[in-house]
N, C-alpha and C positions, 0 to 999 in steps of 0.2 A: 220372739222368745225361743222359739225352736233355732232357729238360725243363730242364735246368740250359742245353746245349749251345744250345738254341732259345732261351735268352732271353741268351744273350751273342750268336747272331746278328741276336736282335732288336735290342740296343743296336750291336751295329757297325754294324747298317744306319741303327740313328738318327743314330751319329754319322757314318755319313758324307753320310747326305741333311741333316743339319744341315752340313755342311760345305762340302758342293758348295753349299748355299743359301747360304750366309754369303757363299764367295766370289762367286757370282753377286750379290749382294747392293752386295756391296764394289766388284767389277765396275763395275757399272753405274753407283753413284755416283760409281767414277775416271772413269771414261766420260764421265758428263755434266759431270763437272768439268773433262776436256779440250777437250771443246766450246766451253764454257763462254769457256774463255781464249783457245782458239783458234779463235773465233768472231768472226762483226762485231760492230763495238761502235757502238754510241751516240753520238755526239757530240754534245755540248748545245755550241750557235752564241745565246748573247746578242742581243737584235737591238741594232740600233746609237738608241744616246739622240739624242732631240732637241737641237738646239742652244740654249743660251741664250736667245742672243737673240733666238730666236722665241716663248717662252716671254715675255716680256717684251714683245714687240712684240703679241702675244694679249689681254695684260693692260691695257695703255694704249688700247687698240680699244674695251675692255670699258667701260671707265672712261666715254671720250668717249660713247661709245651713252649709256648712263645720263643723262648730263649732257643731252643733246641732246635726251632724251627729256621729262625733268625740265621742260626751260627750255618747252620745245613744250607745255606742260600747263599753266603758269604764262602764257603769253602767251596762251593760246586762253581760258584762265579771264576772264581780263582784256579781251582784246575783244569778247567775251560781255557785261562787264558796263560797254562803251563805252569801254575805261580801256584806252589803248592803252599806258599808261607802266608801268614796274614795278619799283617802289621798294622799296631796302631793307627799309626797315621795314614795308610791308608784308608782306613774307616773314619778315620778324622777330616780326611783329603773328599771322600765321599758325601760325608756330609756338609761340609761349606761349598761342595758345588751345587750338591742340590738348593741349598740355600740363595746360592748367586741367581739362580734357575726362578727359583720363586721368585727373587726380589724382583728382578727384571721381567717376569711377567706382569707383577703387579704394580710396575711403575708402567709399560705396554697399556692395561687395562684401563690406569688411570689418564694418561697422554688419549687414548680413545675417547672415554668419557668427555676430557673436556673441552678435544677436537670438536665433538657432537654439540657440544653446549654452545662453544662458542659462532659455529658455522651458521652463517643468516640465511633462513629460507626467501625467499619471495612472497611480497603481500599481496591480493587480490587485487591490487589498485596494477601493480607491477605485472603482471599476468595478463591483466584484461588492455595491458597498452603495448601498442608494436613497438618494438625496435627502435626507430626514428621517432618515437614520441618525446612530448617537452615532459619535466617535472611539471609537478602540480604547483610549484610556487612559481616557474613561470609561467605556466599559464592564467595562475590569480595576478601575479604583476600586469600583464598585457593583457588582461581583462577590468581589473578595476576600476579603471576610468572611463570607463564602455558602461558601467550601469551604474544609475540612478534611481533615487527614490520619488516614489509618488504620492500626492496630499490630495486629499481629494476632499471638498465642503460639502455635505446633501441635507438635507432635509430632513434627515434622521441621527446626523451626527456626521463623524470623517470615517474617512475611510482611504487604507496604504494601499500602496504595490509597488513595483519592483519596474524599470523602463530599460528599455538599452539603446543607445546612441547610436543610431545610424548613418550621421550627414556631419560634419565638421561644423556646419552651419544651423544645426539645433534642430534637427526630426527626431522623434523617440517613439520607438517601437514600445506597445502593452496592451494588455488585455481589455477589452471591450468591458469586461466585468466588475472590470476598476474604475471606471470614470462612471458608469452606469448611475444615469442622474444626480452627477455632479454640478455644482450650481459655478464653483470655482477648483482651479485644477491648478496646486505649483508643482514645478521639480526641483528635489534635495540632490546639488552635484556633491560628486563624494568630495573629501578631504585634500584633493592631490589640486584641484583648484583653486584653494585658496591663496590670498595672498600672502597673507600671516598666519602658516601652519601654528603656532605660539598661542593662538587666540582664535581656535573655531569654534567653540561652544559660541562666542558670545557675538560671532558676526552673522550677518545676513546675505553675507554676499553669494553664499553658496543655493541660498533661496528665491527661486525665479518663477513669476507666470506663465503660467503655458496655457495655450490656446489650442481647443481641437480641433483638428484636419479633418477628422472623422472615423469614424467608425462603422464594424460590423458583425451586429449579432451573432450572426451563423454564424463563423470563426473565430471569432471569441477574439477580433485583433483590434485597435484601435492605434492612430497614429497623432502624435502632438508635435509641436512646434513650440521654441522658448529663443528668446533676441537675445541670442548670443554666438560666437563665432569660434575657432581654434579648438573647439572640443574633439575628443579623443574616439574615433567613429571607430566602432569593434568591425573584427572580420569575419565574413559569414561565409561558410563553409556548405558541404551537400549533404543536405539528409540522405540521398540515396544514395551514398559511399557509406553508409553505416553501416556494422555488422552488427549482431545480435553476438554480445556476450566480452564488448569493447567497454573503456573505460567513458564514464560521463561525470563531467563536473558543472555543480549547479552553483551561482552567485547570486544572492539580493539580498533582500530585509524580512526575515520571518517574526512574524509577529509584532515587532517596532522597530523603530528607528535607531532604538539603539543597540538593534542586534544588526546595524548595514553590513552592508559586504561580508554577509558571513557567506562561507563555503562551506559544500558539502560534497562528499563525492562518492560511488557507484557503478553499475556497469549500465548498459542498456539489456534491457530485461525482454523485449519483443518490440517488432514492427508492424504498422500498418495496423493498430488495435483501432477497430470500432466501435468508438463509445458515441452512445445516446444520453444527451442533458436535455432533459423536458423535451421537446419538439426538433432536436437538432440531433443528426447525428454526428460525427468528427471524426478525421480518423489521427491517431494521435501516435508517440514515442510512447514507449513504457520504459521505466526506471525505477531501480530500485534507490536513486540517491536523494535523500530524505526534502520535498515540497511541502511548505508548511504555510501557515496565511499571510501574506506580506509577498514569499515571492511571486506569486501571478506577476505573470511578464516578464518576466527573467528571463534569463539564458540559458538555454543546455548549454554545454560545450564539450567539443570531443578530444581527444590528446595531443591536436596540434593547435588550440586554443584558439579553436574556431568556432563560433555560434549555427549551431546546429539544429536547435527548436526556440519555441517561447513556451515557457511552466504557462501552467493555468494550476493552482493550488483548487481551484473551484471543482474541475474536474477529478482531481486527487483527493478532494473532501467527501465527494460523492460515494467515490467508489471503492475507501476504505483504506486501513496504515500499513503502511509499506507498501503502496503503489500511487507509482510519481510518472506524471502525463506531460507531454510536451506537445507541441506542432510545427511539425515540421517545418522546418524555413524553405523547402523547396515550395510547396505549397503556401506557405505563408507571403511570400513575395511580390505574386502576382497581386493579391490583393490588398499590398501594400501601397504596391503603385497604384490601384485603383482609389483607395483611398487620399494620395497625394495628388491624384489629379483630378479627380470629380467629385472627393467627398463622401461618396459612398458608390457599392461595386455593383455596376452596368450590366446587363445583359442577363438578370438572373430571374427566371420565371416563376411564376404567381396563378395559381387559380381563383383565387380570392371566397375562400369559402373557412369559417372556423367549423372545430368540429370534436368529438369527442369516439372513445374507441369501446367497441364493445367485445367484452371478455366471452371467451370462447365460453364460459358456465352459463353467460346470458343467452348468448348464439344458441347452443344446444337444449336451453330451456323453451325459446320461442320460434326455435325449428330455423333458423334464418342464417344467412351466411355469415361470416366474421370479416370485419371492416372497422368503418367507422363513421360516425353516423352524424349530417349536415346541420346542423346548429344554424348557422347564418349565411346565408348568400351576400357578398358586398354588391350593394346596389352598381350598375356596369360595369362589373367585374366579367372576367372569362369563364366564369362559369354559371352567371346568370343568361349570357350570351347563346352558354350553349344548352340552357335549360337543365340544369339542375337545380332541383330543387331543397328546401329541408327538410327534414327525417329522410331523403333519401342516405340510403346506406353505400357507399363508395368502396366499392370489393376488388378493383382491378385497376389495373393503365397499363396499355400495348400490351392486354393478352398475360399480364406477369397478376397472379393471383396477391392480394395483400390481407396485411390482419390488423395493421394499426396507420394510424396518422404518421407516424415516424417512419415506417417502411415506404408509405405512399413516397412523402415528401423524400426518401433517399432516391427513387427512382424517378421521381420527376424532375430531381436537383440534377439530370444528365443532360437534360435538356436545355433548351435556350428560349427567352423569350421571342416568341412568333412561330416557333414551332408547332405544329397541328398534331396531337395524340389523341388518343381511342381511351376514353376511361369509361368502365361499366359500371353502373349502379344498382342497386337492388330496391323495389320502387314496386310495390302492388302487389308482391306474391312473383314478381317479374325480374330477369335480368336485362337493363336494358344499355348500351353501348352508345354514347354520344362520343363526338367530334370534338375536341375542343382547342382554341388555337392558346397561347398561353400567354400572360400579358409579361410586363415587366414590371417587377415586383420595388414596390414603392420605397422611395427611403425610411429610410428610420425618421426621421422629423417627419413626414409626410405621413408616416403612418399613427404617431404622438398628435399630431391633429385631427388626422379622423378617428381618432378615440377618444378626442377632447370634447370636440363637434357630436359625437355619438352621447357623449354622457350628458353632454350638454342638453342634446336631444330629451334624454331622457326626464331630466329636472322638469325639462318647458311641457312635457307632457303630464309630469304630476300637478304642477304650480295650474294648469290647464284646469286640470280635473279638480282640484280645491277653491278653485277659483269661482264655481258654478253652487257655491255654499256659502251663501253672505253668514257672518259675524258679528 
């Protein structure tokens, strides 16, 4: 009750300090509004206008000055030039020259104007190509029948790209990333094959099986072959005669088939960029001439319409729009032939260990060096040979400190299979230095089998374990 009684004298005292305030409030603006009225006022006083006629008598003053001045410039001209008289037509004479004076400047001003208009500067494409370079329409004519389209069947649907003709006799150059578990592979030849230009939509002759020669991850190349002959073999030119800031034109199919043989063109934007895809690093062309999905495998070409790199759109998806990746065809070559002749490319070493990378936040949380750290040893692999083990942490090779799986793998990709290196590990609180000779790094089929055999593995060890549970 007390508490009831305190808060109704809490409210009378609000309302009446809201009361007394209001009036006070009100107050004051009566207040000032009596003031207000009953105050001095203002009075606005106009000043008084000029008269007329002085306004007029100003204007007639002005006039005569003018004239008087006029005429004094006219007679001094003239006794200057002995000629004390001053005739009409003289001033008449003076005036249509000045006139002639004006016009013919302002026909001058305008002959400038549309000199400027009509004068052609030079287009970026024109700038960034020497002297002896072809048009860009011969270079798409003497290119067009060099690249064809790619079909590819998998298991999760199709998938395009882009090929270029190598051999009269049906080798096509493309990217490893296009055929990548393809179950069936054809090539789309462009238009200039057919026999009845009148009717290509509806023939097939342009559509052929191809069969792969092989391929190779790490360069992102792969090589096919199709039964047929006379075809139109492009010409390949040096990536290392390129300059940074030269013309680049790119041809394929972006996005579908029925955008083939579209061009686009660009300068070359840098060389020698190292780019990293997952576990690979590359080193690749930069361009700014637009790679989109479809051309993977394509062609750069430089202004004597010569094939210069292969697109990968995969690497230019990666790394974001308006940067367009190529690889070099000087580099790309050698492992072309390797591809034509054994299928896939010889000599290139393997420690046989998977493994993951640990971030320098982790390193510095659990005090331990930064590397990356052994997941699996392949059973007689070269690095079960030379005793590494897993959870060891792999920080080194030949003395060169590392921080990830991809820096490893770029320094030991200098090497050669049978070559013996020093890789240190971190292992007990210890750093410790093995030997290791390095194998030869297994094909791609070879390695799709021991990952078949591994899973396989693993099923027989469940079915194993469920099998010790009758039902």
């Amino acid at each position: 009750m007390d508490n009831y009684n305190n808060y109704n004298n809490f409210n009378d005292q609000n309302n009446n300090g809201y009361q007394s305030q209001q009036q006070n409030n009100y107050t004051g603006y009566y207040g000032s509004y009596q003031n207000y009225n009953g105050g001095s006022e203002v009075i606005y006083k106009p000043e008084k206008k000029k008269g007329k006629g002085k306004r007029v008598l100003a204007g007639i003053v002005g006039l005569l000055t003018v004239a008087a001045i006029g005429a004094t410039s006219i007679v001094g001209y003239n006794l200057i030039k002995g000629d004390s008289k001053v005739s009409t037509s003289d001033t008449t004479s003076s005036e249509a020259a000045l006139k002639t004076a004006l016009q013919a400047n302002t026909d001058d001003s305008t002959a400038t104007e549309s000199t400027a208009e009509t004068r052609e500067l030079p287009s970026v494409v024109q700038l960034a190509s020497p002297s002896d370079a072809m048009s860009i329409p011969d270079i798409v004519n003497k290119n067009s029948s060099s690249v064809v389209g790619i079909n590819c069947v998998t298991s999760s649907g199709m998938a395009m790209g882009t090929g270029i003709i190598m051999s009269e006799d049906g080798y096509i150059i493309t990217n490893a990333h296009v055929v990548e578990g393809a179950q069936s592979i054809s090539v789309k030849l462009p238009s200039s094959y057919a026999d009845d230009t009148s009717d290509i939509e509806s023939t097939d002759e342009l559509t052929i099986g191809a069969e792969l020669i092989g391929k190779d991850t790490m360069t992102d190349i792969a090589v096919l072959k199709i039964n047929k002959t006379g075809l139109t073999k492009a010409e390949f030119g040096k990536s290392s005669d390129l300059q940074v800031g030269e013309v680049a034109i790119v041809i394929g199919n972006p996005l579908s088939m029925e955008l083939a043989n579209s061009v686009t063109a660009g300068i070359i934007s840098a060389l020698n960029r190292s780019i990293t895809i997952e576990d690979r690093t590359m080193n690749c062309i930069q361009t700014d001439a637009s790679i989109n999905n479809g051309n993977s495998g394509g062609p750069l070409i430089n202004a004597y319409g010569q094939v210069v790199g292969i697109t990968s759109a995969k690497v230019t998806s990666t790394y974001g729009e308006g940067l367009g990746f190529a690889i070099p065809i000087d580099e790309a070559i050698p492992i072309i032939e390797e591809l034509i002749k054994n299928g896939h490319v010889t000599g290139r070493p393997a420690l046989g260990v998977s493994g993951e990378n640990i971030s320098e936040i982790y390193a510095r949380y659990y005090n331990m060096p930064s590397g990356f750290r052994v997941k699996r040893v392949n059973s007689g692999s070269a690095a079960e040979k030379a005793g590494i083990q897993v959870n060891d942490i792999i920080i080194g090779i030949e003395g060169k400190l590392i921080s990830s799986l991809e820096e490893f793998n770029k320094i030991k990709n200098q090497y050669k299979a049978g070559d013996t290196v020093k890789i240190s590990v971190y292992r007990n609180d210890e750093i410790v230095d093995l030997d290791v000779t390095l194998d030869e790094a297994a094909t791609e089929e070879e390695s799709a089998e021991k990952n078949y055999q591994s899973d396989d593995d693993v099923y027989n060890k469940y079915r194993e374990f469920f099998n010790q549970f009758p039902f």
